[in-house]
N, C-alpha and C positions, 0 to 999 in steps of 0.2 A: 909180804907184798908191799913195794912202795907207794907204786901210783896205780891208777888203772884207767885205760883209753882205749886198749883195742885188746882182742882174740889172743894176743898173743902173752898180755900178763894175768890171763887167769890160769895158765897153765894145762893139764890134760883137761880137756872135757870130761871125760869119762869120771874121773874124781871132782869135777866140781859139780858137774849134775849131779852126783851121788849125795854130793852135800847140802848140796838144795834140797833134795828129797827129805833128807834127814831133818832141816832146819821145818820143812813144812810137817812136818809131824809134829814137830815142838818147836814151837818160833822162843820160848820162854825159856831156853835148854842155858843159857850161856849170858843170863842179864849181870855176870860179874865183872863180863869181858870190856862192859865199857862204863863199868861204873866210875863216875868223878873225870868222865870221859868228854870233852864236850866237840861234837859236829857243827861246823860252819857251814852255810850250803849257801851259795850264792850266784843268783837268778839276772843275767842280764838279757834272759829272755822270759815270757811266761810260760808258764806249766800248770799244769792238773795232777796227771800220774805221777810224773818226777816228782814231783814236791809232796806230795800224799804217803806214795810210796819209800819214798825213799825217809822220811820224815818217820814213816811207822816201823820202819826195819831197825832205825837209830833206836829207839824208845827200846824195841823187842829188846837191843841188847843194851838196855840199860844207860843209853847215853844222855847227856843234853844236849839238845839241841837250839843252833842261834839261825833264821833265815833272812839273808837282807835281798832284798829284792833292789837291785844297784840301780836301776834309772827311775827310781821311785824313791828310796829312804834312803840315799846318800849321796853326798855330790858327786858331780857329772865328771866322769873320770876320763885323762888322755892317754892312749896309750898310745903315741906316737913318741917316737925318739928326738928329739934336736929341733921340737919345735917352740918357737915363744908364746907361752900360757898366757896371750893374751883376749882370749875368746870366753867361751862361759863354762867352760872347763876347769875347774878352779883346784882338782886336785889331780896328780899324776900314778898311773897305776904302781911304777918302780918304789913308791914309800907307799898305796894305801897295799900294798902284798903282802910285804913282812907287816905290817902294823897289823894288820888281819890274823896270819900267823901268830902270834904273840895271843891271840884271845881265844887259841883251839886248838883241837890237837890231830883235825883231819879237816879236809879243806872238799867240796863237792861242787863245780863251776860246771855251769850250762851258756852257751856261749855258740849263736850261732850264726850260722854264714852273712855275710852282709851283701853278698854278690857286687862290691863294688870292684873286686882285684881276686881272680882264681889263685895269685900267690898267695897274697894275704889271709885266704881262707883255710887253703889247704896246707898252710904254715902254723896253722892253729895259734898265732899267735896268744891270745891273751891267755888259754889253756898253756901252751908251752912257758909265757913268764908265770905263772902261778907254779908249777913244776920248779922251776929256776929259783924261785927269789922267796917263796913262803916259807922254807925250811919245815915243809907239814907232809905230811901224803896226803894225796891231789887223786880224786876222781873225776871222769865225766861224767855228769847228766846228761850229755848231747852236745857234740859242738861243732866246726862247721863240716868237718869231715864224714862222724863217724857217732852213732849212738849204741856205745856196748851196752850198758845198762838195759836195753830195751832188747838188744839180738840176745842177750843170756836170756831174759827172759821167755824171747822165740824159743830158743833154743829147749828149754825148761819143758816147756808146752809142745813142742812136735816129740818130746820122748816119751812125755805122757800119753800121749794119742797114735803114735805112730804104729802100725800094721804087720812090716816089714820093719828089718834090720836099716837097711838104706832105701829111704822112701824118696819120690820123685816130688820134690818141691819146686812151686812154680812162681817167681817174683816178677808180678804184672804189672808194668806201668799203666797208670789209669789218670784220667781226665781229674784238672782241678782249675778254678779260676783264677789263682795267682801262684807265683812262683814259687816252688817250695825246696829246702834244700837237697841234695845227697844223702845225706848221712846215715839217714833209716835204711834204704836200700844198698848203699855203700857196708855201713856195719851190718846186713842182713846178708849181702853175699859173700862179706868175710867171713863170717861164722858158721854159714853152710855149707862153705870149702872146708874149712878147718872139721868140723866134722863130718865130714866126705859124703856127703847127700849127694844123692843126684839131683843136682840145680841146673835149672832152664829160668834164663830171663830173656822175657818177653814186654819187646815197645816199640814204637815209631822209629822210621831211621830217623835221626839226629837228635837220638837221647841213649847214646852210647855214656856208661858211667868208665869211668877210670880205669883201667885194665890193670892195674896193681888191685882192684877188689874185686872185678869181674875174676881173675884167675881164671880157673879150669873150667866154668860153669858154660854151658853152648847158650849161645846166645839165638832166640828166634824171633823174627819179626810177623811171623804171623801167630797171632795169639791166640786164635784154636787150636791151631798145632801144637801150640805150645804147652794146653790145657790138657790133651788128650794124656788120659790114664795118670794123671797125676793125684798124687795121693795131699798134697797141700796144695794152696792157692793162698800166694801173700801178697793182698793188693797195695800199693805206694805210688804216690805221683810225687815228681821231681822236675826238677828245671834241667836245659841244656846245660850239660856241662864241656862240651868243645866249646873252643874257639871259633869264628867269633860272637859265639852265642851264650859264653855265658850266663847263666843264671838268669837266662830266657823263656818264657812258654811260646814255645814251637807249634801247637798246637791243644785244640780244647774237643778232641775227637770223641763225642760220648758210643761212638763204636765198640771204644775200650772198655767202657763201665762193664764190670760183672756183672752179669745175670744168671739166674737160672738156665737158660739154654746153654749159655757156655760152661757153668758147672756143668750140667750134663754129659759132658765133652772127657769128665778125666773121671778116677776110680773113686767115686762116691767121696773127692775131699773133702776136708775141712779148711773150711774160709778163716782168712788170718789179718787184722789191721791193726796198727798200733796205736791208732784214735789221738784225736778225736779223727771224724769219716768225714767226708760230704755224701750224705745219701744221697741214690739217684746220679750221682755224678762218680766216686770211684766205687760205688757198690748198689746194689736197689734193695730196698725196704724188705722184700722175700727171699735175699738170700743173708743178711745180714740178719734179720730174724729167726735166721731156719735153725733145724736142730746140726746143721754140722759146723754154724757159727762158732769161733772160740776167742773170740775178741774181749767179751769178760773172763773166762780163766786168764787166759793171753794178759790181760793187766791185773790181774789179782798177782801173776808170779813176778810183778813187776817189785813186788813188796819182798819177794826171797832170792830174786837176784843181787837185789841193794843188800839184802843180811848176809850175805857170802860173803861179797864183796866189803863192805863194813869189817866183818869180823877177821878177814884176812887182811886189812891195813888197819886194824887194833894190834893180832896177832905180831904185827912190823915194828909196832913203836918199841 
């Protein structure tokens, strides 16, 4: 594997969940694989799970690891074309990419939406020159489009719990006070087509996401309905992404906040968030607490999605 960004370069599911499983029985199975190996991971947004996670799956196999956190410990970079650097921007991303490349030998860029320009985002720009120009294999952490890293890990955790062969999973837009990207619910209803779940998303009209990710999944606007008999509930808030409302909140409805009563509604699920939460706002204190909560497994396999993925763009070099 070269690079990894979306559902489609990890190959079958069915053999990469396999390997995960495998990798969580013995995370220590393969520390030769990245020995004198070193990982570069680089943060122009903040993290908890990504940088923890991803940070202890490099170790598992054996690598070093370097983290620069870009609008903190290095100069302020331009990634614009044909502009004149005469602002406080002093270095240009086209030389610090390969200069980067040069001191690693796998590249991990988190990089997310800026809602200034729906092209610009959904162009993944500075992900795609990182791809281009680092001569490294290039992952994402999350960036403005799409966070695989965290759907493999959904993914990991609804086969661990799952009931049924094809369970009815339910991705409910929920209240939050400022605007938040796509990408978790964009990469979460890529990866639950890709493995043929029965997906229902459920939100306010004018927070229709992309229908290159929505795919096959029905979409319901009434969110009990949409609850009923369902075997997951995976709660995300996201900003508008039509026109002309991008990267808008449309609304702050705590109608939609999970509760108890509307778990009530579907087949005894298990509650799902990729944290951090706004408690009270996309979930309450009692169902986030309850015992069908899986939001701490749900980022514990954040640690064995990243060692897959690791070990299959070591296996590349």
């Amino acid at each position: 594997m070269k690079k990894f960004t979306c559902v489609q370069d990890i190959g079958d599911l069915r053999t990469a969940v396999a390997e995960a499983l495998a990798v969580k029985r013995d995370r220590f199975a393969r520390t030769e694989l990245g020995r004198n190996r070193t990982l570069l991971m680089l943060f122009f947004n903040s993290s908890l799970r990504t940088r923890l996670s991803t940070q202890k799956a490099a170790m598992n196999l054996g690598m070093n690891v370097m983290v620069l956190d870009v609008n903190q410990g290095a100069w302020k970079l331009e990634t614009e074309r044909g502009v004149v650097m005469d602002g406080d921007r002093p270095e240009h991303l086209l030389e610090a990419i390969p200069v980067m490349g040069c001191y690693c030998d796998v590249i991990g860029i988190r990089s997310f939406a800026r809602f200034e320009s729906k092209e610009e985002d959904y162009g993944e720009r500075i992900l795609e020159q990182f791809i281009r120009y680092s001569g490294r294999p290039v992952f994402s952490m999350e960036a403005a489009t799409r966070h695989p890293l965290q759907s493999f890990a959904d993914l990991i955790t609804i086969e661990e719990h799952k009931r049924t062969e094809r369970p009815k999973v339910v991705l409910t837009w929920a209240p939050h006070p400022k605007a938040l990207p796509q990408a978790v619910p964009n990469s979460f209803a890529e990866w639950m087509n890709a493995a043929d779940y029965e997906l229902v998303i459920t939100h306010p009209e004018g927070y229709e996401l992309d229908p290159q990710f929505v795919g096959c999944a029905r979409v319901e606007y009434d969110q009990r309905r949409a609850f009923e008999g369902a075997d997951f509930i995976y709660a995300k808030n996201w900003a508008a992404y039509r026109d002309p409302h991008y990267g808008e909140v449309l609304s702050k409805d705590r109608a939609w906040t999970v509760d108890a009563g509307k778990m009530a509604l579907t087949n005894d699920a298990y509650f799902m968030h990729c944290l951090p939460v706004r408690r009270n706002m996309i979930v309450t204190d009692e169902v986030i607490e309850g015992p069908r909560s899986l939001v701490i497994p749900e980022a514990a396999n954040r640690e064995i999605a990243a060692q897959v993925v690791l070990g299959r763009l070591l296996e590349g070099l």
